[in-house]
N, CA, C and O atoms as a CHARMM CRD file, in Angstrom:
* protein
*
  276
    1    1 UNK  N    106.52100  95.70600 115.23500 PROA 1      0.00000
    2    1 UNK  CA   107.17900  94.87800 116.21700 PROA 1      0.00000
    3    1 UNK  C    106.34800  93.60700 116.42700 PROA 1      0.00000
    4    1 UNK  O    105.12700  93.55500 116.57400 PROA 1      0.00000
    5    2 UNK  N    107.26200  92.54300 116.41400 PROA 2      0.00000
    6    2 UNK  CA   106.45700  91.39300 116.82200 PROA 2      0.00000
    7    2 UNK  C    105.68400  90.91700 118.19700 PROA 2      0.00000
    8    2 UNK  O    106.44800  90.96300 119.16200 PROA 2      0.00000
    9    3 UNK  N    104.15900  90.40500 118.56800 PROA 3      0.00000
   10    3 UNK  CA   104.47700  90.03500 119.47400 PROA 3      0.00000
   11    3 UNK  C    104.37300  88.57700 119.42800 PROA 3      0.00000
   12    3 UNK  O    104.39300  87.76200 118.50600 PROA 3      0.00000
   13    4 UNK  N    104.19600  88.44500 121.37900 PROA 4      0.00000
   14    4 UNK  CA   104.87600  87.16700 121.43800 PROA 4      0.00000
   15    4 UNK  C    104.36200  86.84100 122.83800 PROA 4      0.00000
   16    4 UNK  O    104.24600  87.88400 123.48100 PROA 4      0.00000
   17    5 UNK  N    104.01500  85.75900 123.53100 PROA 5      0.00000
   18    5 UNK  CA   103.55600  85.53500 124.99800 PROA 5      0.00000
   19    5 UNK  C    104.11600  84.06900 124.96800 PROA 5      0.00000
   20    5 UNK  O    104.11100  83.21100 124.08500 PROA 5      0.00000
   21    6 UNK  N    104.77600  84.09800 126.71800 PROA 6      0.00000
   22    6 UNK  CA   105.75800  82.67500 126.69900 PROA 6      0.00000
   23    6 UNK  C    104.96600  82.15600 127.95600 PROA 6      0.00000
   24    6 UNK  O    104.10800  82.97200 128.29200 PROA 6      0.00000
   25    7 UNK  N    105.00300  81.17500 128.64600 PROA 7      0.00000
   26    7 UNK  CA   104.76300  80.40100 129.65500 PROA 7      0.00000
   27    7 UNK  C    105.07800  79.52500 129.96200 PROA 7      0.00000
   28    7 UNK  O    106.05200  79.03700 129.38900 PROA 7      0.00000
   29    8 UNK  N    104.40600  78.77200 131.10400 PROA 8      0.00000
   30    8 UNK  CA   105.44800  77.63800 131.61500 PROA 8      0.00000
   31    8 UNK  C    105.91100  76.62300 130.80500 PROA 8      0.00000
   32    8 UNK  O    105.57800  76.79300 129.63200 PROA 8      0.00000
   33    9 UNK  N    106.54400  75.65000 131.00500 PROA 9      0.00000
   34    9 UNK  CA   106.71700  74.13200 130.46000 PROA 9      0.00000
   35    9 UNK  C    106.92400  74.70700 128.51000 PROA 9      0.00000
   36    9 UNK  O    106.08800  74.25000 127.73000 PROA 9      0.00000
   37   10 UNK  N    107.58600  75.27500 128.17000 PROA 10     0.00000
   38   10 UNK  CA   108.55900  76.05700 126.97200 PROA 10     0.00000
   39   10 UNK  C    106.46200  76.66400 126.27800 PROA 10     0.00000
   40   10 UNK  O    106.04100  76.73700 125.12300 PROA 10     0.00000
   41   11 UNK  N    105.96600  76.85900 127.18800 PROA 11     0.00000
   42   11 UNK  CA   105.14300  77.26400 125.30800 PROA 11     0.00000
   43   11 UNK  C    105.44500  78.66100 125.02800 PROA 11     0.00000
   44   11 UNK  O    106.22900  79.44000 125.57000 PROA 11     0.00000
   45   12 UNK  N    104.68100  78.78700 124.10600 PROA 12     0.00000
   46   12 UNK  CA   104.69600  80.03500 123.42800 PROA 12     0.00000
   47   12 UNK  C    103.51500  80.44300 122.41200 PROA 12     0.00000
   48   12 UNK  O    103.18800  79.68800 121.49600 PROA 12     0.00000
   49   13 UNK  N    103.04300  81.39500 122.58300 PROA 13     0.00000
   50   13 UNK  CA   101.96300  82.18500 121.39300 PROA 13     0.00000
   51   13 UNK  C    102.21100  83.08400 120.95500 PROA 13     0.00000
   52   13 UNK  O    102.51700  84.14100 121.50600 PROA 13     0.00000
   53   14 UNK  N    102.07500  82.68600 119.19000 PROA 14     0.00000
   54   14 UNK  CA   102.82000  84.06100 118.78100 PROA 14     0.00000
   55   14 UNK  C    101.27900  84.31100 117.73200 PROA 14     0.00000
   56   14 UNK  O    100.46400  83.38900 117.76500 PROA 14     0.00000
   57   15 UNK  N    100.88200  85.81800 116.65700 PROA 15     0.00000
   58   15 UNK  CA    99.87200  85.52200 115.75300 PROA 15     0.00000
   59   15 UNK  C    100.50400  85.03500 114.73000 PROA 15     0.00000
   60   15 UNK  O    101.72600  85.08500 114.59400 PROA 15     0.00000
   61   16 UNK  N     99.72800  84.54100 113.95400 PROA 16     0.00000
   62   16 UNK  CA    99.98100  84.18200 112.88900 PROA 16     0.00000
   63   16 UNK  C     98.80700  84.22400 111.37000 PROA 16     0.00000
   64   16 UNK  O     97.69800  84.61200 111.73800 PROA 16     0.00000
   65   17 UNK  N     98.84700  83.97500 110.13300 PROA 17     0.00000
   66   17 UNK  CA    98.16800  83.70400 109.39700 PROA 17     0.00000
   67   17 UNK  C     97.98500  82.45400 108.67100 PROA 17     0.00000
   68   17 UNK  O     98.78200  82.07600 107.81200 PROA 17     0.00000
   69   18 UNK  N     96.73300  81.68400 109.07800 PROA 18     0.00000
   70   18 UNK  CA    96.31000  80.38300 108.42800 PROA 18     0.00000
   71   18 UNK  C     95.04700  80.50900 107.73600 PROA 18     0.00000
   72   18 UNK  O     93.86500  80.60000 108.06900 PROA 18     0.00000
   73   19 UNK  N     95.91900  80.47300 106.30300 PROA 19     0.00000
   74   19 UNK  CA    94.68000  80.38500 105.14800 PROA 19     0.00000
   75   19 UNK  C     94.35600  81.37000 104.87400 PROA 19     0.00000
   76   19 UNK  O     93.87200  81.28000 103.74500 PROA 19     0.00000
   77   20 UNK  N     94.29000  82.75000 105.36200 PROA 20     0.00000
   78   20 UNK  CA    93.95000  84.39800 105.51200 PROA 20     0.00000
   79   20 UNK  C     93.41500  84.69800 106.27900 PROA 20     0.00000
   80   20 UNK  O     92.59000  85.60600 106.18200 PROA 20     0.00000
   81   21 UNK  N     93.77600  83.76200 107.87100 PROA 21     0.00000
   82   21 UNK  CA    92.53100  83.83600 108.67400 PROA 21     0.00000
   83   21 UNK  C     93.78800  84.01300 109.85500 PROA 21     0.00000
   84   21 UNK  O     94.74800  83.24600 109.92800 PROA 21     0.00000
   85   22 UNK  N     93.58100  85.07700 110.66400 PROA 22     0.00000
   86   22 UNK  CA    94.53000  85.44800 111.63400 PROA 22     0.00000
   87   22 UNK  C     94.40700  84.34400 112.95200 PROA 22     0.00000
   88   22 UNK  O     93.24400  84.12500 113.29200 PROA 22     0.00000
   89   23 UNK  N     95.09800  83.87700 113.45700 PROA 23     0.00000
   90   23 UNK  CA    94.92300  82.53100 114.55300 PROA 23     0.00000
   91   23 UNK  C     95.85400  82.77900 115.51300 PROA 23     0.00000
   92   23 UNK  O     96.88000  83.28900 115.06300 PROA 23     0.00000
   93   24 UNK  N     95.83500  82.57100 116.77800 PROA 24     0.00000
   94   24 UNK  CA    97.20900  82.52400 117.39500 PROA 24     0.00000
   95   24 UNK  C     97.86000  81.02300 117.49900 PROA 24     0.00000
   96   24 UNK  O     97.29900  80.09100 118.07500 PROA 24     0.00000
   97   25 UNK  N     98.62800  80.97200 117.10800 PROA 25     0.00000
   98   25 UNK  CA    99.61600  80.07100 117.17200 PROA 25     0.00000
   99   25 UNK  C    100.53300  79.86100 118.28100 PROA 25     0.00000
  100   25 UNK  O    101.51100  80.39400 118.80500 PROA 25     0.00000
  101   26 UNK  N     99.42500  78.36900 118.46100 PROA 26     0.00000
  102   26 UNK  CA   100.87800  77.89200 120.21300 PROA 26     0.00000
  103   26 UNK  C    101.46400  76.44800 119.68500 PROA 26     0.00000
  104   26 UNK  O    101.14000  75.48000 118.99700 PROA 26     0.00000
  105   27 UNK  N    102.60300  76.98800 120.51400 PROA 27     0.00000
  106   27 UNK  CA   104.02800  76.07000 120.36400 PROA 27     0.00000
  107   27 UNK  C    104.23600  75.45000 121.98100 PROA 27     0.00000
  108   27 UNK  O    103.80300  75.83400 123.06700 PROA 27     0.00000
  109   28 UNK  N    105.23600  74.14900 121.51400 PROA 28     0.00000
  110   28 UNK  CA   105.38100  74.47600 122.92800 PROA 28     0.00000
  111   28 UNK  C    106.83300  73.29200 122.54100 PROA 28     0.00000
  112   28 UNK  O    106.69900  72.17400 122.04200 PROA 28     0.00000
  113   29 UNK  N    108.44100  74.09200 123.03100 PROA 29     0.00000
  114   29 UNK  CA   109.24800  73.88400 122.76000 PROA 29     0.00000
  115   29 UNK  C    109.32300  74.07100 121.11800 PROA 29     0.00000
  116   29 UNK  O    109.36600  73.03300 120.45700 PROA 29     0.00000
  117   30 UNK  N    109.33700  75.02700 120.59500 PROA 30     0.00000
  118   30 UNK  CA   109.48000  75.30200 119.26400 PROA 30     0.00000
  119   30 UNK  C    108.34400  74.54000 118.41400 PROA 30     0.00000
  120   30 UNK  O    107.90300  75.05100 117.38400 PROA 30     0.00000
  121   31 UNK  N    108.01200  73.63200 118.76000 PROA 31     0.00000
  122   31 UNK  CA   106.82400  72.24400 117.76600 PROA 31     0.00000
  123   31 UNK  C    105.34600  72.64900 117.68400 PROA 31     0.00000
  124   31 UNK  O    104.78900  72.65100 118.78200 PROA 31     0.00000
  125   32 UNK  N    104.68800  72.94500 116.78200 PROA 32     0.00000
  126   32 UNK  CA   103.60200  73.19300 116.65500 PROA 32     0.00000
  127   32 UNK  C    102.79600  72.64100 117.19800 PROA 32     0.00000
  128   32 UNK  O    102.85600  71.43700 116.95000 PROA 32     0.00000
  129   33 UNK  N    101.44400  73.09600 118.33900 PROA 33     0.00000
  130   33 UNK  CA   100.65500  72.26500 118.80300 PROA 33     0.00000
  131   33 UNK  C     98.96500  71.91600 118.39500 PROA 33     0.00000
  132   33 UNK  O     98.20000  70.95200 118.37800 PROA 33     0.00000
  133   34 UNK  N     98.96700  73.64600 118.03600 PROA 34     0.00000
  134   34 UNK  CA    97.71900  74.19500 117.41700 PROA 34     0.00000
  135   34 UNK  C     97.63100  75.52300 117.24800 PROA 34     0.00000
  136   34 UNK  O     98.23000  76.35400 117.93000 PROA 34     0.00000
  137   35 UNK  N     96.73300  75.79500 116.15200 PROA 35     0.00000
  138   35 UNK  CA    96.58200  77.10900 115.58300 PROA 35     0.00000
  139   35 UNK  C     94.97200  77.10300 115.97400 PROA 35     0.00000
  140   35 UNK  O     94.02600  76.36100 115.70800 PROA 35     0.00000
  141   36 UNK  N     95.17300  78.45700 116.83400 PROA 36     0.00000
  142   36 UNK  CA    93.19700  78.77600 117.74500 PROA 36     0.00000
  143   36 UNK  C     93.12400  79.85600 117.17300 PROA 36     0.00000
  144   36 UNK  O     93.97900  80.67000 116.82500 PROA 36     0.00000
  145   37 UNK  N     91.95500  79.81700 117.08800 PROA 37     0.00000
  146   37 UNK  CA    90.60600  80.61800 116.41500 PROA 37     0.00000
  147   37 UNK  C     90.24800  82.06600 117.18500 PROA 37     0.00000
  148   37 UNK  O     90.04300  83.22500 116.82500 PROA 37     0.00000
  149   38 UNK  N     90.30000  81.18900 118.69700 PROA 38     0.00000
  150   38 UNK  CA    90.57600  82.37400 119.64000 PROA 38     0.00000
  151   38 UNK  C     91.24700  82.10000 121.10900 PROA 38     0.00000
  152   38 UNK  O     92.10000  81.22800 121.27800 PROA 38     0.00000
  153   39 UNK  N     90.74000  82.98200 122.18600 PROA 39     0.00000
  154   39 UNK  CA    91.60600  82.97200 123.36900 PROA 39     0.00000
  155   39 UNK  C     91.25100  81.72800 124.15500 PROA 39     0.00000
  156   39 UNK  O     92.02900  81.26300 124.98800 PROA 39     0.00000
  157   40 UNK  N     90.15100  81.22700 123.90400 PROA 40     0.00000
  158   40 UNK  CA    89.17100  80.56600 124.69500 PROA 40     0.00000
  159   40 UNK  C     89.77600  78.81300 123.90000 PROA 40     0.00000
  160   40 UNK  O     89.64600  77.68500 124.37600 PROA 40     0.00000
  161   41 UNK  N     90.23500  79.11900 122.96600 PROA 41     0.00000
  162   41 UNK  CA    91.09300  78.01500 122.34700 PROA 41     0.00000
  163   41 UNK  C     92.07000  77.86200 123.10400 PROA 41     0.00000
  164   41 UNK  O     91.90100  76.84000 123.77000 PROA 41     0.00000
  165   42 UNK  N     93.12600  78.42800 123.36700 PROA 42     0.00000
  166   42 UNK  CA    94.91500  78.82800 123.34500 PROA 42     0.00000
  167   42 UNK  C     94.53200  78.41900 125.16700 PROA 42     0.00000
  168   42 UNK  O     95.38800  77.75000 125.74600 PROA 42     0.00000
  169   43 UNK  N     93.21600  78.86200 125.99900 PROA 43     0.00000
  170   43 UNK  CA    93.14800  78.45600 127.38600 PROA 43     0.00000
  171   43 UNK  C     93.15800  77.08100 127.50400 PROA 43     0.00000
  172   43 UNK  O     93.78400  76.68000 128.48500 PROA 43     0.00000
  173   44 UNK  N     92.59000  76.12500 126.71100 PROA 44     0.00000
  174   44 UNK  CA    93.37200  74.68200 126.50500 PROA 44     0.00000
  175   44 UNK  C     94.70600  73.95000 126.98800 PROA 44     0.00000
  176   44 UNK  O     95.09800  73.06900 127.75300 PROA 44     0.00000
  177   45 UNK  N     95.16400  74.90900 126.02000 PROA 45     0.00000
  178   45 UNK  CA    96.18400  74.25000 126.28700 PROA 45     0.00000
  179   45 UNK  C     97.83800  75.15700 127.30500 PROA 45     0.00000
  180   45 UNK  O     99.02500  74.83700 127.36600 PROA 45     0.00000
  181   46 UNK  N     97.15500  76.14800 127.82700 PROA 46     0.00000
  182   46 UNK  CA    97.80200  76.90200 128.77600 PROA 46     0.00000
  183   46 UNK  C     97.23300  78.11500 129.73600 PROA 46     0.00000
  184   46 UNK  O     96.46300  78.92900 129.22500 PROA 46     0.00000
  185   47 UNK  N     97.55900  78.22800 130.95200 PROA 47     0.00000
  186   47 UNK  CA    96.84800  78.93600 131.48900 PROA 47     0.00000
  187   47 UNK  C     97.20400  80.56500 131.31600 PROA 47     0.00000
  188   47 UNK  O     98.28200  81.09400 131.58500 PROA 47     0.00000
  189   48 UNK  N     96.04400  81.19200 130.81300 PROA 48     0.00000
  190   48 UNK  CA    96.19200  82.45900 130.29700 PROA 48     0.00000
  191   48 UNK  C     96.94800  83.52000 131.38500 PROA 48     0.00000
  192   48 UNK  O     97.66000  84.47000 131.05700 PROA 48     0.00000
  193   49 UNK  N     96.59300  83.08900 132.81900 PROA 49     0.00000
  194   49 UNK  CA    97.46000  83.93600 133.62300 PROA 49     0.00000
  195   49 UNK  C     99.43100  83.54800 134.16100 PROA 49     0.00000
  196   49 UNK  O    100.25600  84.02200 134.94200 PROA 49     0.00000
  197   50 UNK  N     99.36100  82.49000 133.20200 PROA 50     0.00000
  198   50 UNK  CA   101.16500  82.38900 133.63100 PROA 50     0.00000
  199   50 UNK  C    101.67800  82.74000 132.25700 PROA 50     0.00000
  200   50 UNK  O    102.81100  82.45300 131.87000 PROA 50     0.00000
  201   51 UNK  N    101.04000  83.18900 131.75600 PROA 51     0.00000
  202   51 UNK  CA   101.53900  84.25100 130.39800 PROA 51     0.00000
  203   51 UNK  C    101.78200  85.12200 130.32600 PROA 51     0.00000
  204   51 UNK  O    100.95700  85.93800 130.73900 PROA 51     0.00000
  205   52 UNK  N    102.99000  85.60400 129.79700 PROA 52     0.00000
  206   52 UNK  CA   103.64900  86.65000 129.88700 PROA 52     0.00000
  207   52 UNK  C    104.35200  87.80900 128.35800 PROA 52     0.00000
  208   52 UNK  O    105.35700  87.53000 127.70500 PROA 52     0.00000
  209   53 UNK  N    103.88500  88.46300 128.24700 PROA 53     0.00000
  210   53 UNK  CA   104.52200  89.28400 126.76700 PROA 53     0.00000
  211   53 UNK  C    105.87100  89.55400 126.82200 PROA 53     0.00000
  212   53 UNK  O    106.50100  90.18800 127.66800 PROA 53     0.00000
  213   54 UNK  N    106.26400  88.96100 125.75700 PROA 54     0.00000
  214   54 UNK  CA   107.43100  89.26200 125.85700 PROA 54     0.00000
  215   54 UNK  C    107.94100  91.12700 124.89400 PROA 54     0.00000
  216   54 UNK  O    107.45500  91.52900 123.83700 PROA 54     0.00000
  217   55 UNK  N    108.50600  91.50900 125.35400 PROA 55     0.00000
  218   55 UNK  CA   108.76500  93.40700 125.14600 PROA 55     0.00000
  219   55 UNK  C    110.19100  93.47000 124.39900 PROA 55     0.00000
  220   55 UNK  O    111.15500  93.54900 125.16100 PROA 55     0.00000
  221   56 UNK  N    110.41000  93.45200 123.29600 PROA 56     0.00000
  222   56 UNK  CA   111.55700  93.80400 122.55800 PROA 56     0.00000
  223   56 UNK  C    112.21500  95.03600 122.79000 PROA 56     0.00000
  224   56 UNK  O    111.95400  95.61300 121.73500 PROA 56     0.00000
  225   57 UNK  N    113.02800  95.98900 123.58900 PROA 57     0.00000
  226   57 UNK  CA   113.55100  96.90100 123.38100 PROA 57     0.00000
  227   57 UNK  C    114.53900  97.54600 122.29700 PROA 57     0.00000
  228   57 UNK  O    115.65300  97.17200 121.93200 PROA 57     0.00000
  229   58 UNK  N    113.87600  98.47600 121.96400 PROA 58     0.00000
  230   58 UNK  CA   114.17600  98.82300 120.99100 PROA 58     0.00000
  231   58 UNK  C    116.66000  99.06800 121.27400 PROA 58     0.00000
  232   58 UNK  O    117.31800  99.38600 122.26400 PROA 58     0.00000
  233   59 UNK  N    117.10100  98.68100 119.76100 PROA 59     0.00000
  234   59 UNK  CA   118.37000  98.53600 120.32300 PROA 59     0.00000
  235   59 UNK  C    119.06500 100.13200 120.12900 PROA 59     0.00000
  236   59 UNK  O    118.47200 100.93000 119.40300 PROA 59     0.00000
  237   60 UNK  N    120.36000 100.53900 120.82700 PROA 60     0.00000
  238   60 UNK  CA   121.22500 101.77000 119.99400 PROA 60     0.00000
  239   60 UNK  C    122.32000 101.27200 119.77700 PROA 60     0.00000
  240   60 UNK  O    122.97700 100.61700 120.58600 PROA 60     0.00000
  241   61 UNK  N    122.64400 101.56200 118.55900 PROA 61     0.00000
  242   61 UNK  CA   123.40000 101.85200 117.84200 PROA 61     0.00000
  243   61 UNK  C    124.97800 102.24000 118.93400 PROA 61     0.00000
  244   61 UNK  O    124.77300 102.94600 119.92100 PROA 61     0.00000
  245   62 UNK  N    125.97000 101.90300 118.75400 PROA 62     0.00000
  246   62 UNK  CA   127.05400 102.40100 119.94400 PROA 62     0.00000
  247   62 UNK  C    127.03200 101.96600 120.98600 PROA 62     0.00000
  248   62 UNK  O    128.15200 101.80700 121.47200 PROA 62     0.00000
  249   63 UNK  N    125.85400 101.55800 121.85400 PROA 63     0.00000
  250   63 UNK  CA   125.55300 101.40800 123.17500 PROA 63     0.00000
  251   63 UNK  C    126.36100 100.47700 124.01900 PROA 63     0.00000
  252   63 UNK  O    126.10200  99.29700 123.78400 PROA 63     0.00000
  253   64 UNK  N    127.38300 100.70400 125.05100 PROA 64     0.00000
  254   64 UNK  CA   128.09100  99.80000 125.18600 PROA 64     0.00000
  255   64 UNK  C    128.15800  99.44700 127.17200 PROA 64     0.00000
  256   64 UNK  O    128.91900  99.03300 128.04600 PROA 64     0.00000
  257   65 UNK  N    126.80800  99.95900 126.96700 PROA 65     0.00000
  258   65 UNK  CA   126.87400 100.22800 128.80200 PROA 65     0.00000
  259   65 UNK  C    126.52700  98.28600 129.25600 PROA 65     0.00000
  260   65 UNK  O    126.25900  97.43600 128.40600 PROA 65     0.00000
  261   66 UNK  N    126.62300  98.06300 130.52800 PROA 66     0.00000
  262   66 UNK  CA   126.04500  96.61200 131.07600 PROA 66     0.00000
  263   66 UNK  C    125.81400  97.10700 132.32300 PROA 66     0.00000
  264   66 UNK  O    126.19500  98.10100 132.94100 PROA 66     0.00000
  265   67 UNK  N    124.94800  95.98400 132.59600 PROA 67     0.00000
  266   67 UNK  CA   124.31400  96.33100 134.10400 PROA 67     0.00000
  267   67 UNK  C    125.63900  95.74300 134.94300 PROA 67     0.00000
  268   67 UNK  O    125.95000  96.37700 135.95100 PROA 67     0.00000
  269   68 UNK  N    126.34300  94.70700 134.63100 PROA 68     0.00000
  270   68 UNK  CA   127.39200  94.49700 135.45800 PROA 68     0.00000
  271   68 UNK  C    129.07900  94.49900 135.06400 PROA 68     0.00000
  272   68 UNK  O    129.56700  93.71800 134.24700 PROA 68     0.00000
  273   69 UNK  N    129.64500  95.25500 135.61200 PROA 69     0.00000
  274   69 UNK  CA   131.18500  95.63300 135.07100 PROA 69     0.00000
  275   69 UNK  C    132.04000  94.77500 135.68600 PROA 69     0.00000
  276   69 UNK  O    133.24900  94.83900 135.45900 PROA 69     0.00000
């Protein structure tokens, strides 16, 4: 499963691989801003506590319920 952490003003950090070297990769509105080395990078350019993971639930197959009818 992928992850993924979003925050204010559109960014986003997702991992990635640059060169064979694992980096996290922040965006911000889809556009590349920089690829960090580490966390202490990525705090630059966003604050690590208005970050949030984003959680894929897993889907079923059939499932046809909604929270609102």
């Amino acid at each position: 499963m992928d992850r993924r952490w979003v925050g204010p003003d559109g960014y986003e950090i997702v991992p990635a691989y640059r060169r064979d070297r694992q980096v996290l990769r922040v965006r911000r509105h889809g556009r590349l801003v920089a690829d960090c080395l580490s966390v202490e990078e990525v705090a630059r350019f966003v604050d690590l506590a208005d970050l949030c993971e984003v959680i894929a639930l897993p889907e079923r197959a059939g499932d046809t319920r909604t929270a609102v009818r």
